[in-house]
C-alpha positions as CSV (number, residue, x, y, z in Angstrom):
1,X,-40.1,-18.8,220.1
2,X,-41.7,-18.0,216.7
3,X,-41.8,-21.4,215.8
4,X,-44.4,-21.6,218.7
5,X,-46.9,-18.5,217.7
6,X,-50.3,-19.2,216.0
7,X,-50.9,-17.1,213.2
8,X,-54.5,-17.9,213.7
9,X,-55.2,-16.8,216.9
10,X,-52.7,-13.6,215.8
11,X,-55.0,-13.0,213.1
12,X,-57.9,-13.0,215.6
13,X,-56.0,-10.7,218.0
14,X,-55.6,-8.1,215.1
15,X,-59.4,-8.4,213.8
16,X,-60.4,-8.0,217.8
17,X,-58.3,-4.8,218.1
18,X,-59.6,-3.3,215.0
19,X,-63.1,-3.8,216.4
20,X,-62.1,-1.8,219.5
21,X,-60.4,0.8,218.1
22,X,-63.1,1.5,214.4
23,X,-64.9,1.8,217.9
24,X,-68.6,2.4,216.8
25,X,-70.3,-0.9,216.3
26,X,-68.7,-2.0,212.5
27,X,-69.7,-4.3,209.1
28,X,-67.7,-6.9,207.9
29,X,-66.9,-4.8,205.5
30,X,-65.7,-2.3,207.8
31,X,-63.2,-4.2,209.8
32,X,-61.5,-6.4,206.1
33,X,-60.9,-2.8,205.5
34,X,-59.1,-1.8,208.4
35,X,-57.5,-5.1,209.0
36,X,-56.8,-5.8,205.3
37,X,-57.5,-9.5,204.8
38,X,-59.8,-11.4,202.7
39,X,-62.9,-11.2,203.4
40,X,-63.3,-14.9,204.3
41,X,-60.3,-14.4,206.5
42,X,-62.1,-11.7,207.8
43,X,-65.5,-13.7,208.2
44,X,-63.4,-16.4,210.2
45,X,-61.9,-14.5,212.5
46,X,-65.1,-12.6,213.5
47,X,-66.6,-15.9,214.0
48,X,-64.3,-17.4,216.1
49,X,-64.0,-13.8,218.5
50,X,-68.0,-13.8,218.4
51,X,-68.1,-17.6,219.3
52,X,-65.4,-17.4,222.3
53,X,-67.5,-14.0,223.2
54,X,-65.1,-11.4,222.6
55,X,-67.5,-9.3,220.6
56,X,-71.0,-9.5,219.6
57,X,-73.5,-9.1,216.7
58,X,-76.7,-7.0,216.8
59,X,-79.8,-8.5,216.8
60,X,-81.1,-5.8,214.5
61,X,-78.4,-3.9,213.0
62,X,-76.1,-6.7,212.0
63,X,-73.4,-4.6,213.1
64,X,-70.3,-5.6,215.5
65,X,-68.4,-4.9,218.8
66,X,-66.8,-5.7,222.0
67,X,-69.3,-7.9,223.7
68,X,-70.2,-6.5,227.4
69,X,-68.5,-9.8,228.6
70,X,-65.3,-8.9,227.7
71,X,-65.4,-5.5,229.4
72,X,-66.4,-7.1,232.3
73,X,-63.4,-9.2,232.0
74,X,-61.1,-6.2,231.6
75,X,-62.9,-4.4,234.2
76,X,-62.2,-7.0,237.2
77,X,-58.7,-7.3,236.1
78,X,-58.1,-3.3,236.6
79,X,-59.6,-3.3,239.6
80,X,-57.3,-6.2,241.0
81,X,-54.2,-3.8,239.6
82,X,-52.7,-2.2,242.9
83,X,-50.8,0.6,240.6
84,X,-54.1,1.5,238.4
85,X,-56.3,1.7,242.4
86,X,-53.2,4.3,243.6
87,X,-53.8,6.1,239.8
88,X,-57.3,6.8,240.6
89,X,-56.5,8.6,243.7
90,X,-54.0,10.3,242.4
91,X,-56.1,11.4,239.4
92,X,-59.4,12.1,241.5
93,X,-57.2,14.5,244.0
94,X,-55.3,16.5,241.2
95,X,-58.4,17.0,239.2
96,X,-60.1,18.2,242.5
97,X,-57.2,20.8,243.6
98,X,-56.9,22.0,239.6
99,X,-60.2,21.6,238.6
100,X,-58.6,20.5,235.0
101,X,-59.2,17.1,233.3
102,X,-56.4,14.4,234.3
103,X,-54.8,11.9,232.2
104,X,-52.7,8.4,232.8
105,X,-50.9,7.3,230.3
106,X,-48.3,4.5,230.0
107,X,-45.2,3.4,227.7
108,X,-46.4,1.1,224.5
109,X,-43.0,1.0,222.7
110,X,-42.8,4.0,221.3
111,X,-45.5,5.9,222.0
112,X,-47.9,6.8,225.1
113,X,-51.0,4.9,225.2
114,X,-54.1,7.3,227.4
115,X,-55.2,4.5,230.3
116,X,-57.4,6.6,231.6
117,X,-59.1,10.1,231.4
118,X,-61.3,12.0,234.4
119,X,-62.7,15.0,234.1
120,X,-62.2,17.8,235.6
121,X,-65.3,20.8,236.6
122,X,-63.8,23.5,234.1
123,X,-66.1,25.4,232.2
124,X,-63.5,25.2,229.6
125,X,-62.3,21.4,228.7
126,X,-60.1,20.3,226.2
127,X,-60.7,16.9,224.2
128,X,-57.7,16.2,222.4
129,X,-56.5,13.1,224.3
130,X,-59.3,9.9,224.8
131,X,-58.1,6.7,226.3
132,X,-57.4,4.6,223.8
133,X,-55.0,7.0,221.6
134,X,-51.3,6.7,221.2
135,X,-48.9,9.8,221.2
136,X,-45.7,10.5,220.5
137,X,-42.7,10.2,223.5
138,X,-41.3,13.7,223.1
139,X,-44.3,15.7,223.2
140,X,-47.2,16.5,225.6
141,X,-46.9,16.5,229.3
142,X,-47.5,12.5,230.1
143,X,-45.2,11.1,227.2
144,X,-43.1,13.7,227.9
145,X,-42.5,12.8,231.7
146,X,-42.6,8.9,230.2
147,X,-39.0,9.5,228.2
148,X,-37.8,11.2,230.4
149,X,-37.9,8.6,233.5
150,X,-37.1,5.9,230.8
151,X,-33.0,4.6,231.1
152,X,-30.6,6.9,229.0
153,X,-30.2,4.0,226.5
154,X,-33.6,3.3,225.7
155,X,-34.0,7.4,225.5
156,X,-30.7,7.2,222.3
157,X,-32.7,4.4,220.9
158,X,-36.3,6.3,220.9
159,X,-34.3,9.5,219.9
160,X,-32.0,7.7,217.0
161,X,-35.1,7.2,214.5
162,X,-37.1,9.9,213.0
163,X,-39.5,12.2,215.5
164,X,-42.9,13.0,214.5
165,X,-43.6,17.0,214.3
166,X,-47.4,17.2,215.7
167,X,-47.3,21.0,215.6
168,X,-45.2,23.6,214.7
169,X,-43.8,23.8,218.5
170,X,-43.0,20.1,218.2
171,X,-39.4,20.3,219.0
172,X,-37.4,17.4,216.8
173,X,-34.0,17.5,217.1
174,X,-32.6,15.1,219.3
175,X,-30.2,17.4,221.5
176,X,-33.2,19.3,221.6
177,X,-35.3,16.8,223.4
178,X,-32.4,15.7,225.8
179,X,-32.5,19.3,227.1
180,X,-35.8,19.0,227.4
181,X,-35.3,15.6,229.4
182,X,-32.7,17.3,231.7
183,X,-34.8,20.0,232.2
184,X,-37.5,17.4,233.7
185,X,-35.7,15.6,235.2
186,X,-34.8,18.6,237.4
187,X,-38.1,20.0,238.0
188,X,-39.6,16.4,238.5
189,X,-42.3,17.4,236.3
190,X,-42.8,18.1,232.3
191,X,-44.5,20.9,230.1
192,X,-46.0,20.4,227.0
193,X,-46.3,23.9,225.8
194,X,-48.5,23.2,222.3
195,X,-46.2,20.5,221.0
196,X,-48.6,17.6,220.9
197,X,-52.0,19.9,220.6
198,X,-52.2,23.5,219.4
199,X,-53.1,25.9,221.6
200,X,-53.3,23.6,224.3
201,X,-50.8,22.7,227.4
202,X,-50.5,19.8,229.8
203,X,-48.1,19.6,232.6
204,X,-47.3,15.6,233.3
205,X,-45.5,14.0,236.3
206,X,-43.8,10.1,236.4
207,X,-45.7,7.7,238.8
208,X,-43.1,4.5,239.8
209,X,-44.3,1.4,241.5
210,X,-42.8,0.8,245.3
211,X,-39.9,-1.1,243.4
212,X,-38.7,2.1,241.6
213,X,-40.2,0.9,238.7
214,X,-41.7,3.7,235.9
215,X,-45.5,2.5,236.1
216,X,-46.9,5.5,233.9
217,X,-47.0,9.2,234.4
218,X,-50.4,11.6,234.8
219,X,-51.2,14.9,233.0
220,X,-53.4,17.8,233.6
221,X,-54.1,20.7,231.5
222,X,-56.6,22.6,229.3
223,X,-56.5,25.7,226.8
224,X,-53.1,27.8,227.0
225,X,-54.9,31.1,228.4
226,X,-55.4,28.7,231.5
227,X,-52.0,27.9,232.0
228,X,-49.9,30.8,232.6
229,X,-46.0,30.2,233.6
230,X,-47.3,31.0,236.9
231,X,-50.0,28.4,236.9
232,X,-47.9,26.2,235.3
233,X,-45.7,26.2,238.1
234,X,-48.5,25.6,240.3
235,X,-50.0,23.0,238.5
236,X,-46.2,21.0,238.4
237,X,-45.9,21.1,242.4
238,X,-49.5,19.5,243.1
239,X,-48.7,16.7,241.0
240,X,-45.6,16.3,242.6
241,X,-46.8,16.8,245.7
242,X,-50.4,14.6,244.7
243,X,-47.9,11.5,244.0
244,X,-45.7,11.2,246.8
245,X,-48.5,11.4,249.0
246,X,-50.1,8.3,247.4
């Protein structure tokens, strides 16, 4: 219930996650800004995360960020995550049969949150998409095959608000996008053709947990003189194929 929330500890949370994603270690100044409290708000809450050891000051700098304790925490409690253990292996054989980097992604609401990014051997790499950013639903090859697995009614509620346009091949229109979604559905794969990053395509595939469940979906791609229809083709049927062998 509400009733039962602390806005303290909700006020911590928010500082913490501004810390992770300004990223770079970060002044007090720095994260008031990004969080938008008072600075003594702001001085609280920094001592609190820094005293539980969430993040950490430098000695020398004066600076903040996540503490190496806390990635260690986050660390142990991936590897203990049966779905994320299968997503590795899926991830290390597609990059190794396409040579391109490999993405997980998973459903945050609305948007796609990047899990995970391995590289691929490529002389030619693409760096749009770093763990840690959110994307859009209805573009790109991962958030694409994400909608598109999700159940009709939560696809009419995604679709009924406004769609961001990333790029001028960002397609918008909701009938659009359900054409789109039947056309995945059908293939059992998605193509992002330069609608989340210019000049750049992914191909994404759903990955479901043994209970049918949608756990997240993977992506490989790279520049779009790469990924000819042909390749792209290709590319759809090894993660496919990649999956349901895992």
């Amino acid at each position: 219930m509400a009733t039962d929330i602390s806005l303290s500890a909700g006020k911590a949370i928010v500082v913490f996650k501004a810390i992770c994603d300004l990223g770079a270690p970060c002044s007090l100044a720095q994260i008031a800004a990004a969080v938008g409290y008072p600075r003594t708000v702001t001085v609280r809450m920094v001592a609190t995360l820094e005293h539980h050891g969430f993040i950490e000051r430098g000695a020398q700098s004066g600076l903040y960020s996540v503490s190496p304790k806390m990635l260690h925490y986050v660390q142990k409690a991936l590897a203990k995550n049966p779905v994320l253990s299968r997503v590795d292996l899926i991830m290390r054989e597609i990059v190794d049969q396409t040579q391109d980097t490999a993405l997980y992604m998973i459903r945050n609401g609305d948007v796609a949150l990047v899990m995970n990014r391995m590289e691929g051997s490529a002389p030619v790499r693409v760096f749009a998409s770093e763990v840690g950013m959110e994307l859009p639903l209805h573009c790109g090859g991962a958030p694409l095959a994400l909608l598109a697995h999700l159940p009709d009614a939560e696809i009419d509620d995604y679709l009924s608000r406004p769609l961001a346009r990333r790029t001028e091949a960002t397609v918008t229109e909701p009938d659009a996008v359900r054409a789109r979604i039947a056309k995945v559905r059908q293939a059992g794969f998605s193509v992002g053709d330069g609608d989340l990053f210019e000049y750049v395509v992914a191909v994404g595939a759903p990955i479901f947990e043994a209970d049918g469940t949608l756990a997240g979906a993977v992506s490989v791609g790279n520049i779009i003189q790469r990924y000819t229809p042909e390749r792209v083709q290709e590319v759809g049927r090894i993660l496919v194929d990649t999956i349901a062998r895992f």
